[in-house]
Residue frames relative to the residue before (quaternion, step in Angstrom):
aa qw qx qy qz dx dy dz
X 1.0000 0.0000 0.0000 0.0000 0.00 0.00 0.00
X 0.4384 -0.6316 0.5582 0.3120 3.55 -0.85 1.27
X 0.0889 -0.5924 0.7537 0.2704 3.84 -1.44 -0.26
X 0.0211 0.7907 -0.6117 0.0139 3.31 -1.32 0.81
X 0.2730 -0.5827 0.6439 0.4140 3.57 -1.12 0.04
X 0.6666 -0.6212 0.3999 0.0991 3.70 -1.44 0.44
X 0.3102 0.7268 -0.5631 0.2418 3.40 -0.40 1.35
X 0.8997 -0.2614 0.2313 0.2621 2.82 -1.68 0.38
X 0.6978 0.4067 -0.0438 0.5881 2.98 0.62 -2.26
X 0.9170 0.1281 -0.3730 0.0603 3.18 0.27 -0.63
X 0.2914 0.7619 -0.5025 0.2866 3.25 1.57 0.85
X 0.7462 0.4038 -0.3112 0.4282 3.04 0.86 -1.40
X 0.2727 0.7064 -0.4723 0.4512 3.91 0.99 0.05
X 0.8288 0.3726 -0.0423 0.4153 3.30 0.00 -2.22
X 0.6737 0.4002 -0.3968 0.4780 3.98 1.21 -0.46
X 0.5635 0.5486 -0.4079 0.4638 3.49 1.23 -0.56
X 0.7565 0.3602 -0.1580 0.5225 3.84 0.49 -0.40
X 0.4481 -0.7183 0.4570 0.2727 3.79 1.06 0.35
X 0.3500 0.6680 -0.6107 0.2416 3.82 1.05 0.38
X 0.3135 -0.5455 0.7437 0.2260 3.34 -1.39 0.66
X 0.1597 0.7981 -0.5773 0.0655 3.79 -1.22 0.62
X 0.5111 -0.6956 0.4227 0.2762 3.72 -0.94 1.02
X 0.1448 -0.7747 0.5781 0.2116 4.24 0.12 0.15
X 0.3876 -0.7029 0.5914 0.0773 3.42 -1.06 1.43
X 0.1272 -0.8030 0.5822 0.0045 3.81 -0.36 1.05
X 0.1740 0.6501 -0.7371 -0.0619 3.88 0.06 0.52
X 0.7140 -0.3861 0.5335 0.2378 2.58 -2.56 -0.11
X 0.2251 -0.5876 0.5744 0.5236 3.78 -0.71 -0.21
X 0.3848 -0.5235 0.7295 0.2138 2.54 -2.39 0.01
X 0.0551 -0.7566 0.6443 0.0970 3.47 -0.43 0.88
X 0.0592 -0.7904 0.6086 0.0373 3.53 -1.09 0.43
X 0.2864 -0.7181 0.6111 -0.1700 3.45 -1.23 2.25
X 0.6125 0.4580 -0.6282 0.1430 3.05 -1.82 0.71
X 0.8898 -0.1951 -0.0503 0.4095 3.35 -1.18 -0.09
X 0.5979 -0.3325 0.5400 0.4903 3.48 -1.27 -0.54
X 0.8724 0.2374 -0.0764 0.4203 3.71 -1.41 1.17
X 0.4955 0.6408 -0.4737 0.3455 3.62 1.29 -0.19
X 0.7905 -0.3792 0.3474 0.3326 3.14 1.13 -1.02
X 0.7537 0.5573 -0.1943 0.2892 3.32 0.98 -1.26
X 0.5580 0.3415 -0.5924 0.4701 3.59 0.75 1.19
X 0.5355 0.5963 -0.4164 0.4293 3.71 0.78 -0.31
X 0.7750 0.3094 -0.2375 0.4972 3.64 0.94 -1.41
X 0.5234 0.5357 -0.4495 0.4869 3.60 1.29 -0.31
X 0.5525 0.4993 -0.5421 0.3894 4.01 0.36 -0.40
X 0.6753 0.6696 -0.2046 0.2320 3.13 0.84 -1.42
X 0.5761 0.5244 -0.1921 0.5968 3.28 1.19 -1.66
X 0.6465 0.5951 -0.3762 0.2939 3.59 -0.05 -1.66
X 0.7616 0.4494 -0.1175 0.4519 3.48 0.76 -2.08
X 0.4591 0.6847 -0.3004 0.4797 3.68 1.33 -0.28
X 0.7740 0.4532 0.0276 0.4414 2.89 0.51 -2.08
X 0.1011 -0.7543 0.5878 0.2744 3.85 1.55 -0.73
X 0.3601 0.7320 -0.4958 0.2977 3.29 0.65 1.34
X 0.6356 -0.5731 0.3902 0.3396 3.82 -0.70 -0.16
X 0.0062 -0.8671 0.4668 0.1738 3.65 0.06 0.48
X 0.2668 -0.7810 0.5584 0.0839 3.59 -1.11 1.01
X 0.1216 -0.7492 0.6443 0.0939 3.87 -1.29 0.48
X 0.2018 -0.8275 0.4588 0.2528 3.10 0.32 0.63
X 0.6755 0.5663 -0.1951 0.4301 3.72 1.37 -1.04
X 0.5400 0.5985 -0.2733 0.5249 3.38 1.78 -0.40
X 0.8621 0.3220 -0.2043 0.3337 3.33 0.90 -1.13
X 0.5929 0.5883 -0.3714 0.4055 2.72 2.02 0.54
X 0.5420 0.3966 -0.5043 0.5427 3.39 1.63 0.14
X 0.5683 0.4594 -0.5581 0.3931 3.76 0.06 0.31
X 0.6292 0.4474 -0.3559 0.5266 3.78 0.50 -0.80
X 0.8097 0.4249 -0.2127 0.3443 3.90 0.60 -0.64
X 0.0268 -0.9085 0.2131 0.3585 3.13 2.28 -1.05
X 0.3272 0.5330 -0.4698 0.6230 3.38 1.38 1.53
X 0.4313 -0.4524 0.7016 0.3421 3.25 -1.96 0.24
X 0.7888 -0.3519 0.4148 0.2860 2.62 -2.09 0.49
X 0.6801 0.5147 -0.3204 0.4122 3.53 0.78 -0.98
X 0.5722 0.5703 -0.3291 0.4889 3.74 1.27 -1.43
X 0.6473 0.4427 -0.3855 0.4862 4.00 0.46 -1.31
X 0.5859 0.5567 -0.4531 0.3762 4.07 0.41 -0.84
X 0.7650 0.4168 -0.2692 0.4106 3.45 0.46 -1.77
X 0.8676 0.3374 -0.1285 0.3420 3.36 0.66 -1.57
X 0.7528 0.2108 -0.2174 0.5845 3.70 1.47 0.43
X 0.5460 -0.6972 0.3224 0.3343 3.41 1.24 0.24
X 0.7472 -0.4299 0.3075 0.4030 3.69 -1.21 -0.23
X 0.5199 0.6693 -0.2582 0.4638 3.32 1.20 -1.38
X 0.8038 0.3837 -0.2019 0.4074 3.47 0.29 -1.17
X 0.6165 0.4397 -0.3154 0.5719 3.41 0.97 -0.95
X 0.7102 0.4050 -0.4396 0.3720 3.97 0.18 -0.33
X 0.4906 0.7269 -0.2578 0.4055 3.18 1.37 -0.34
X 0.5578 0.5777 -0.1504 0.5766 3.27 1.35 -1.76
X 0.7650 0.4096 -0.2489 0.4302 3.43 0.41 -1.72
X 0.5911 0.4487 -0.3701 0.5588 3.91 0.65 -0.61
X 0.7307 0.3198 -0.4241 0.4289 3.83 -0.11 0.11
X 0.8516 0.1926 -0.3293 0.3594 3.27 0.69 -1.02
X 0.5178 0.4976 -0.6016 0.3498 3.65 0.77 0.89
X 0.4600 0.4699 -0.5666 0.4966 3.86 0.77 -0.20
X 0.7426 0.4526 -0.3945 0.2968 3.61 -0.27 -0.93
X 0.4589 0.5569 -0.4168 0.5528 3.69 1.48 -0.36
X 0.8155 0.3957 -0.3319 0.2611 3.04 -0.26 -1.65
X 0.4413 0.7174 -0.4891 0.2268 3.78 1.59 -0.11
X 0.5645 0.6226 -0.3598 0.4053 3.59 1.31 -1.54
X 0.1444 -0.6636 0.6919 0.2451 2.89 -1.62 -0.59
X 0.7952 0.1904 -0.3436 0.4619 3.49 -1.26 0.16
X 0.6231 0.5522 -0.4667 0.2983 3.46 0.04 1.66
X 0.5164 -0.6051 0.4965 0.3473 3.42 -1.42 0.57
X 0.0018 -0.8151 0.5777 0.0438 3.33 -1.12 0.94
X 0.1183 -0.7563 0.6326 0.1175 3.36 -0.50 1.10
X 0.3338 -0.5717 0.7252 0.1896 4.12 -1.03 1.43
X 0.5475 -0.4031 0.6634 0.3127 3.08 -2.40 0.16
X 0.7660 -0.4752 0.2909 0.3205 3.27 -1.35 0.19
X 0.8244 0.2792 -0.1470 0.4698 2.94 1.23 -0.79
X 0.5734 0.7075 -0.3340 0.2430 3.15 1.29 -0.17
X 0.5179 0.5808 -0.3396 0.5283 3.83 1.24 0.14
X 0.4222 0.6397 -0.3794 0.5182 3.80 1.51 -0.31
X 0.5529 0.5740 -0.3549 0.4887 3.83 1.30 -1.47
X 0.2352 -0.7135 0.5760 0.3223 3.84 -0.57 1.20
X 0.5376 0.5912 -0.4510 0.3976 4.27 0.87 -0.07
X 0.7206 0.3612 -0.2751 0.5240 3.49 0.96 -0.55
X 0.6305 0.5500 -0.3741 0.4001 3.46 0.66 -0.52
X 0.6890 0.4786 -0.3471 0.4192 3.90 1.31 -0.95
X 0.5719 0.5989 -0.3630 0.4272 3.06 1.52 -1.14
X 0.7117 0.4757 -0.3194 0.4064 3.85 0.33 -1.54
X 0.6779 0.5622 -0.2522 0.4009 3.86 1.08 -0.73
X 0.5796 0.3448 -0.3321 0.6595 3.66 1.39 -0.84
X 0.8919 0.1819 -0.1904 0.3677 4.23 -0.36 -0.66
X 0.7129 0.2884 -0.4424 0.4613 3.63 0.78 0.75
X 0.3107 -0.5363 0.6344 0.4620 3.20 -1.82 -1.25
X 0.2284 -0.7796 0.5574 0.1713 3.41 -0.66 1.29
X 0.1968 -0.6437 0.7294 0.1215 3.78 -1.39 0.04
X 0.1843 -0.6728 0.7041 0.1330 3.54 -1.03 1.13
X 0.1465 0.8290 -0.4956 -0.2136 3.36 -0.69 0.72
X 0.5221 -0.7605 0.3750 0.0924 2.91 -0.78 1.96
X 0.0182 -0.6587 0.7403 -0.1331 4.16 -1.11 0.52
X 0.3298 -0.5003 0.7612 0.2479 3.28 -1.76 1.17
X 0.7420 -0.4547 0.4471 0.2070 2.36 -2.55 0.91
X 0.6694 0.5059 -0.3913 0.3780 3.69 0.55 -0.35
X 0.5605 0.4300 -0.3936 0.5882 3.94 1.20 -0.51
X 0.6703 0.4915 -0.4723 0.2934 4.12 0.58 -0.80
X 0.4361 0.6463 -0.3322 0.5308 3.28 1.75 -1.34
X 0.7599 0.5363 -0.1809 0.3197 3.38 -0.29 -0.89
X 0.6384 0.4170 -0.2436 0.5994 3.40 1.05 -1.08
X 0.7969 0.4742 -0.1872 0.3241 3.59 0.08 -1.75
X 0.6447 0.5761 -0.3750 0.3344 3.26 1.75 -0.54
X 0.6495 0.3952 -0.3455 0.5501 3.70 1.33 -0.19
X 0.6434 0.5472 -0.3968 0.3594 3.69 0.79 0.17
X 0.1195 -0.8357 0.5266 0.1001 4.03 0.14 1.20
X 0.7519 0.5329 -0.3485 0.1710 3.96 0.97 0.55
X 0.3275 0.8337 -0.3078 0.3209 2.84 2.18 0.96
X 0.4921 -0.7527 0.3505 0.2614 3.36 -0.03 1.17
X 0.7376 0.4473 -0.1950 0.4668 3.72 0.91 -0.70
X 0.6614 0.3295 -0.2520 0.6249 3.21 1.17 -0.18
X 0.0728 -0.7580 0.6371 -0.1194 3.34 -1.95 1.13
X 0.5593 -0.7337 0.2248 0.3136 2.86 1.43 1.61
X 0.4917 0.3389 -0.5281 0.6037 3.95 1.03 0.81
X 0.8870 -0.0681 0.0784 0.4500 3.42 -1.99 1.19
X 0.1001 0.7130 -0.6595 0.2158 3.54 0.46 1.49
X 0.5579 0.5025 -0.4606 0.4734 3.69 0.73 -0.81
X 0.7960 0.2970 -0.3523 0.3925 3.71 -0.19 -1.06
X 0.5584 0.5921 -0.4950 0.3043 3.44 0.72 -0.03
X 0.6834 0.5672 -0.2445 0.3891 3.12 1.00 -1.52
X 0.5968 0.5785 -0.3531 0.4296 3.04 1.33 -0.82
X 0.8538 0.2838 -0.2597 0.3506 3.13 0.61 -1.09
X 0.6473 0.5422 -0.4205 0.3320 3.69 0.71 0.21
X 0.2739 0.6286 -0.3145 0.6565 3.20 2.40 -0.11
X 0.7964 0.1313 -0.2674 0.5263 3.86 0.13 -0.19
X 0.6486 0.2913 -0.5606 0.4245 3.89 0.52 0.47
X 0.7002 0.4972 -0.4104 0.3067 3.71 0.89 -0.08
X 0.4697 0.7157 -0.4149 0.3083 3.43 1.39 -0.92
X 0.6029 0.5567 -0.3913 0.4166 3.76 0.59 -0.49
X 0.6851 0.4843 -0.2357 0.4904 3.41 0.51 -1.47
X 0.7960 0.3356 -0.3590 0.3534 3.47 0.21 -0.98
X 0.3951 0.7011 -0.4896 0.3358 3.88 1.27 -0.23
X 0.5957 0.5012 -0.4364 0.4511 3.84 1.07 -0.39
X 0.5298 0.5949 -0.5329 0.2854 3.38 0.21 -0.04
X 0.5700 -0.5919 0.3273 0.4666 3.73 -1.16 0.61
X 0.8925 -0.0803 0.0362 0.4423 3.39 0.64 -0.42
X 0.1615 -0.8782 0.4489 0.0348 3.45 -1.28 0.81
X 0.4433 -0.7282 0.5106 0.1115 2.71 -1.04 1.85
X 0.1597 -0.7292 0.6629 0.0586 3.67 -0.83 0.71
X 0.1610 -0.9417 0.2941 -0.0290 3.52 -0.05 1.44
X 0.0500 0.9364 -0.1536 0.3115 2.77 2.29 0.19
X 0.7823 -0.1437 0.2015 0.5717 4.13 0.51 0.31
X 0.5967 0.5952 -0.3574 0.4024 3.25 1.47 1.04
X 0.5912 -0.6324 0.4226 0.2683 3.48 -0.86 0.36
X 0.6550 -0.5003 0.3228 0.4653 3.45 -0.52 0.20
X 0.5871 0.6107 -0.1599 0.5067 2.60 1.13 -2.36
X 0.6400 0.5543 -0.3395 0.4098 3.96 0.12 -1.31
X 0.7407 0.5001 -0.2094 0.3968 3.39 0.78 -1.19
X 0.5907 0.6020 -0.2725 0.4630 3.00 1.03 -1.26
X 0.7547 0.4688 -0.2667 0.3735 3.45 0.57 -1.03
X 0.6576 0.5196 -0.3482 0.4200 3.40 0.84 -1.13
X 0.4880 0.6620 -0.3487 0.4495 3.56 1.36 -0.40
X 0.7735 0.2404 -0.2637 0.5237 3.59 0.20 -1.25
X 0.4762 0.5626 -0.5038 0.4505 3.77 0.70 -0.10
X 0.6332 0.5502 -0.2789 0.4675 3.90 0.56 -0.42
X 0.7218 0.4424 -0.1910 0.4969 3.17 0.77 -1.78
X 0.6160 0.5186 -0.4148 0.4237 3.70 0.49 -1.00
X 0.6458 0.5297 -0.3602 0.4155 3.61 0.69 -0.92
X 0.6927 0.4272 -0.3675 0.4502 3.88 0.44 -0.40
C-alpha cells in the first residue's frame, strides 16, 4: 500500500495505474498574532517542510479585491475588509492539509476564531513589543498605523488582542529565534496532533 499525502494529480496518477493507496488527511495549522511577527515568512517555511500547502489569507484578499490591504482600508474602510477577511478565511479553513497564516486581526473575529479552534492547530506566534516596534517601524503598508504614535498603538492593540489570541493551542514566543528555530518548534507541535 502506497502512503500518500493527497492531490489531484496524484489520485488521478494512482486510478490511471490501479495503485491502491492510503490518503493522509492532516489538519491545518493556521498561525496568528500580531502584524510583523512573522507568520507568512515562517509559514512558507513550515508549509515547504511539511510538503504542505501554504495559505495568505491577506494576499488572497488583495488579489480577490485588486488593492492592498492598505488601498481596501482607505478606499472601503475596515467594515468591508473584515468582511472580505471573514469569508476568505472560512473558505481556507475548508481545505485541509495547509499552512495558514490569518491577518493580524482576523482571529479577534469570534466566527473565525471558533471555526480555526474546532478544524485546525493554531500557533500564536508571539514577539515583544520592542522587535514589533522595530519591524513595523520600517514597514509603510500597515493599514492601522500612520506613522504618528505607532509604538503606542502597537502597544495598545497588542494589549486588547493578547487575551484572545492566548486561545490558541499553542504559543510560540519568537523572541531570540531564528526563522529556521521557529519553524521547527512549529512542526514539533504539529507532528504531535
Amino acid at each position: 500500500m502506497l502512503n500518500c499525502i493527497y492531490t489531484r494529480k496524484l489520485r488521478h496518477n494512482c486510478e490511471k495505474s490501479n495503485l491502491k493507496f492510503q490518503v493522509t488527511v492532516r489538519k491545518n495549522l493556521v498561525l496568528l498574532g500580531m502584524m510583523s511577527v512573522g507568520k507568512t515568512t515562517i509559514g512558507k517555511i513550515v508549509a515547504k517542510k511539511q510538503g504542505l500547502e501554504f495559505i495568505d489569507t491577506d494576499i488572497n484578499i488583495e488579489k480577490k479585491c485588486s488593492m492592498k490591504i492598505s488601498e481596501i482600508f482607505k478606499k472601503k474602510g475596515e467594515r468591508f475588509f473584515r468582511i472580505e477577511e471573514e469569508k476568505e478565511v472560512l473558505k481556507s479553513l475548508t481545505k485541509n492539509n495547509c499552512v495558514i497564516a490569518l491577518g493580524g486581526g482576523a482571529f479577534i473575529n469570534e466566527s473565525i476564531r471558533n471555526s480555526v479552534l474546532k478544524s485546525s492547530i493554531s500557533m500564536w506566534l508571539d514577539t515583544d513589543l520592542k522587535t514589533l516596534n522595530e519591524r513595523i517601524k520600517w514597514n509603510k503598508k500597515r493599514p492601522l498605523l500612520d506613522k504618528k504614535n505607532n509604538q503606542i498603538k502597537i502597544n495598545k492593540l497588542y494589549s486588547e488582542r493578547k487575551n484572545i489570541y492566548k486561545l490558541a493551542n499553542h504559543r510560540i514566543v519568537c523572541d531570540n529565534l531564528s526563522k529556521e528555530d521557529v519553524a521547527n518548534k512549529i512542526i514539533i507541535f504539529y507532528e504531535k496532533h
